[in-house]
N, C-alpha and C positions, 0 to 999 in steps of 0.2 A: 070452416077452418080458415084459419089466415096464411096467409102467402109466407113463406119461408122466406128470411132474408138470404139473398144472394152473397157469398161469400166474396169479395175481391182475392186476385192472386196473391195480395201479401198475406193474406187472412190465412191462408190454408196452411194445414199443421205441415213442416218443414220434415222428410226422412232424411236426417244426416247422415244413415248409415250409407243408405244408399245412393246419395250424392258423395259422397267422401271415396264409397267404391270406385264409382264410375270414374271419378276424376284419378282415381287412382291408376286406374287399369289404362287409360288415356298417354298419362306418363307413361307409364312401362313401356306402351307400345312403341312409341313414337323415341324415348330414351336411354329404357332400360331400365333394370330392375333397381341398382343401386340407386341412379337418381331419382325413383319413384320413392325409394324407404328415406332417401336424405328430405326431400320436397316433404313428406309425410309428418317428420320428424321434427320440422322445423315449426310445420302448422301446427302440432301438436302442441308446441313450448309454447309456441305465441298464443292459442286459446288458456292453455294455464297459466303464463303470465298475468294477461287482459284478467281472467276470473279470480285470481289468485286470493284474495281478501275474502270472496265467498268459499271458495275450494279447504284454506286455514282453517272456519270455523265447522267446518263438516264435521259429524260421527266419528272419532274414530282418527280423523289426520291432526287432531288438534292434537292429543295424545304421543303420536309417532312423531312430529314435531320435536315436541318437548324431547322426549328421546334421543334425539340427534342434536339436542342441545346440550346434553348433561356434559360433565366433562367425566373424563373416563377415571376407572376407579384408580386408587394410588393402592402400591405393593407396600405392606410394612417391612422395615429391615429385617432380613431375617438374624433369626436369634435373638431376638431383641422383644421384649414384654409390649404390648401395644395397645390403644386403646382406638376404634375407629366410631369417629360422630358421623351419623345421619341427618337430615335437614328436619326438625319439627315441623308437624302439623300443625298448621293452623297459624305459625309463628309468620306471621306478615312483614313485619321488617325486620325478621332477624334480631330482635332484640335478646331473646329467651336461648337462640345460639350460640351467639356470643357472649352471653354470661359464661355458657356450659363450658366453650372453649376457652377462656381467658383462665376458669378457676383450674380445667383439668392442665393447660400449660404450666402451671405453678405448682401440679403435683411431682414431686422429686419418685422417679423408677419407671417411668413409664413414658412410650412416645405415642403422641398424640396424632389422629388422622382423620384429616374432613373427609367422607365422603358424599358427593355430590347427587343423592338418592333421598327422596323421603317414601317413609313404609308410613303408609296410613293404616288403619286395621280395618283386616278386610271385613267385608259382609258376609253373615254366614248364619247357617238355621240355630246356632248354639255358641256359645261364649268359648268352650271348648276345640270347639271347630274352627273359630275364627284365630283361636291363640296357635293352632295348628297351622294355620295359612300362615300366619304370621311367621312364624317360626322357621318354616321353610324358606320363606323369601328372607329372613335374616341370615338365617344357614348359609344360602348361597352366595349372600354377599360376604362373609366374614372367609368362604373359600376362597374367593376371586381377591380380598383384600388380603388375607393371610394374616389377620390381626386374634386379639385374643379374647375380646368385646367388643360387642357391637351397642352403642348406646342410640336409641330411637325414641322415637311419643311425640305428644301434644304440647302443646302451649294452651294453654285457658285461662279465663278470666272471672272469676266467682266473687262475688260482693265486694267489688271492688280491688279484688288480690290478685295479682299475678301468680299463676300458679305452672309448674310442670308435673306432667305424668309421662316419669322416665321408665322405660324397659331396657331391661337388661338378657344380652341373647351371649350368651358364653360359647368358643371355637367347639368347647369339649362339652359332654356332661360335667357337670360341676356339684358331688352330694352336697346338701346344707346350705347354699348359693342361695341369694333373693333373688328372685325374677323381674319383679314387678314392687313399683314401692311410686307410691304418689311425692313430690317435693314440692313446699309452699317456698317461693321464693321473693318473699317480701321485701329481702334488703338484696343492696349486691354482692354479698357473700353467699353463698349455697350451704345448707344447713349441715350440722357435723353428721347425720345420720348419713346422709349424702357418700359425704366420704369415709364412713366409718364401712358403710354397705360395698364402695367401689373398692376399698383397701382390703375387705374380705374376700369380693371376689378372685381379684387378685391373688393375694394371699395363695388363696387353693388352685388358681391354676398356675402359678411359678411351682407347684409342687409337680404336678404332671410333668412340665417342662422340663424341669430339671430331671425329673427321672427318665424324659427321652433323652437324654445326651448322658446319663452317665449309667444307666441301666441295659438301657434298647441298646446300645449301639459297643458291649465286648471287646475289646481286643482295638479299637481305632481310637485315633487319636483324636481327640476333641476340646485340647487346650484352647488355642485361638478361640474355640466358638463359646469356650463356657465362661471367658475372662469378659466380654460385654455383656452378656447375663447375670453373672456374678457382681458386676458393677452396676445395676439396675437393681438387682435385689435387694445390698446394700444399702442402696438407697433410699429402696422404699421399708427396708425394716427400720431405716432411721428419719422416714418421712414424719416430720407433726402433723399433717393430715389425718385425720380418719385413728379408730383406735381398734385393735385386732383383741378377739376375743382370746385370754390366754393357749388355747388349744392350737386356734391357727396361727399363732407366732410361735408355738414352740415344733408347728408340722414346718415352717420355712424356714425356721433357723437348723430346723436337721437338716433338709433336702440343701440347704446354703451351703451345710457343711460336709456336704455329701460331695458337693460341687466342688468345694475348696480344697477336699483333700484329693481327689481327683484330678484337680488343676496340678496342684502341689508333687503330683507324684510324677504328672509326666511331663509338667515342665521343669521340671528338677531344682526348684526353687521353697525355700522355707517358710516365705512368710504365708502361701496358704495352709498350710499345714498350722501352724501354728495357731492362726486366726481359728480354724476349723474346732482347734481342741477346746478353745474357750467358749466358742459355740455349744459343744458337745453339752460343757457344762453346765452351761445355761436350760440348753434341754432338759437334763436330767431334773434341775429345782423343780420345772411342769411335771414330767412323766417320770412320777416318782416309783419306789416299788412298792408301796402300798396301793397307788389307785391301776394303776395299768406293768403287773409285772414282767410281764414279756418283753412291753417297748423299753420300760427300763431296761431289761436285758440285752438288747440288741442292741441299746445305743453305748451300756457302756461296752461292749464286743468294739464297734466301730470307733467309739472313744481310745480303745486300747491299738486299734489297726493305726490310728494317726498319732498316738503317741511313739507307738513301734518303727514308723517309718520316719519321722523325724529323730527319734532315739538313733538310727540305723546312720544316720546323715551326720549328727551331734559327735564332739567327744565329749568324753564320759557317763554315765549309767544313770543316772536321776531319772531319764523320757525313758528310759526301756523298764526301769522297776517301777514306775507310774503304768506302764502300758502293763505288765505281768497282772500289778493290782485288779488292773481293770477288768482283765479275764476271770480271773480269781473271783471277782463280785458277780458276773455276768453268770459263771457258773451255777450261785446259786439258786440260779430261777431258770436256766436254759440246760435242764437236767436230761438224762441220758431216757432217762424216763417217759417224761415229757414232752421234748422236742430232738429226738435222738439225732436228726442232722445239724439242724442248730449247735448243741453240744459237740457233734466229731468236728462239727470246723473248727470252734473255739478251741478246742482240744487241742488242733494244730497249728491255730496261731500263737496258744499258749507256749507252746514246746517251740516255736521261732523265735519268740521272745526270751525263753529262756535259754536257749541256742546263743543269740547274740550277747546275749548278756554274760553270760557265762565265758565266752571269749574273750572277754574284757578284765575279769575275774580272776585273781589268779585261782587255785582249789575244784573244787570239780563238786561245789557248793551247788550251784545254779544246773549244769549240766543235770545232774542229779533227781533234780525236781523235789518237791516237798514229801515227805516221806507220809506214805500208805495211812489213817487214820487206824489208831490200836481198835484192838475190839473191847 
């Protein structure tokens, strides 16, 4: 056997814990406790200081790092339709970002928002499972942002094309909504699909929206908050961007009009009312009473409430026998039969309408109502 080589004192493995102790408990004695944790505190910093550049690349602090780097999330205005950008994968200098933001800035109805986050897609045993992960972590950031979309994905590069793979995570459930939709972005325009997809989604959640502020909420006043809603929808029903499949232009231009005559009633002003009824109209060409007779019924009932209440405001009877009309048609398909509540209200907005009207009237014509059908 050979001779073991003798270790020199520097050679021998170093206990730091228990050199750090001893010198600890040294202080204490002789200073005290406080100067023992300030002395402790100081060596501390100055070992992480000195290691610092190895300490950064560690498991796990490279990460937490980054983290106290992001800057923190931005609030969307509230009341207000919004759109919040996440940072692309993959996207190395920002080029495939700043396309996305420069085209969705020139979209007219909606406000736009960086958020300082990128969602990579997570790892997971099934495609299923990762859109789950995923989902969740867009969910949470669309609560913390308060926006109404979240737009997220990749940046890639395939035979030579710049391409994005954008997702789309909606505040709400959204029926009929794309999720997911790949975009080649060869030129610097963004392809009409692009925005024909973002205009839809859209589209169906300003219906939500608008039914929270003028459905959810009875009895309160919600003028001021639906008059910048209302100017954002407008907007975007008149955006050239993106093109809306007849059904979802004619479901915002009711909920618009829902808005309008709503606005119209409690801020005691004409011109939404007004705007509201030519909406109506426009409605009705879509939701005819051949393909869907009920929504035709119900919009001309609401067509007939905002000709009634602008008749009520008006002199003379033209808005109030336009609104009677209207009940009169709504009747025929929201029968006593068929939707027996539907029918007792029109019932009595018919006979308000012929109440007013009739007041105006000399004869006791209108009062009267239209006479019982012979047998």
């Amino acid at each position: 056997m050979g001779e073991q080589e003798e270790k020199g004192p520097l050679e021998k493995p170093i206990d730091w814990f228990s050199s750090w102790n001893a010198s600890f408990e040294r202080v204490r004695q002789r200073f005290g406790m406080p100067v023992a944790v300030l002395l402790s505190l100081s060596l501390a910093g100055g070992l992480v200081w000195w290691n610092w550049d190895d300490i950064a690349k560690r498991p796990g602090v490279e990460s937490i790092l980054a983290r106290f780097k992001q800057r923190a999330l931005p609030a969307a205005p509230a009341g207000r339709l919004s759109i919040a950008v996440a940072h692309l994968d993959n996207d190395k200098d920002g080029q495939h970002e700043r396309l996305l933001l420069h085209g969705l800035r020139q979209f007219e109805g909606v406000e736009v928002q960086q958020v300082d986050r990128t969602i990579e897609w997570p790892a997971a045993d099934s495609e299923s499972e990762a859109e789950k992960k995923a989902e969740e972590t867009t969910r949470g950031l669309l609560k913390k942002t308060r926006a109404d979309v979240l737009i997220w994905g990749s940046a890639e590069s395939f035979n030579n094309q710049s391409l994005m793979k954008l997702y789309w995570t909606p505040a709400r459930d959204v029926p009929g909504a794309k999720l997911t939709k790949e975009y080649q972005t060869e030129t610097i325009a963004l392809p009409p699909a692009f925005w024909s997809d973002l205009k839809q989604i859209l589209g169906l959640l300003t219906q939500s929206r608008i039914a929270a502020l003028t459905f959810d909420q009875p009895g309160h006043y919600v003028a001021d908050r639906l008059a910048p809603l209302i100017a954002q929808v407008r907007a975007l029903v008149q955006s050239k961007e993106g093109v809306w499949d007849p059904e979802t232009l004619a479901g915002v231009q009711d909920s618009l009009t829902d808005a309008l005559q709503l606005d119209g009633e409690q801020s005691g002003t004409n011109e939404p009312l007004a705007e509201s009824i030519d909406l109506y109209r426009k409605v009705l060409d879509e939701w005819t009473r051949e393909r869907v007779p009920l929504q035709w019924g119900a919009t001309q009932v609401n067509l007939g409430n905002a000709l009634q209440k602008l008749g009520d405001r008006e002199s003379g009877m033209a808005r109030l026998e336009e609104a009677v009309a209207a009940y009169h048609e709504a009747l025929q398909e929201l029968t006593r039969e068929r939707v027996p509540l539907s029918w007792a209200r029109t019932q009595v907005n018919l006979g308000n309408a012929l109440q007013s009207l009739g007041d105006r009237e000399s004869g006791t014509a209108q009062l009267e109502g239209p006479s019982p059908p012979t047998a």
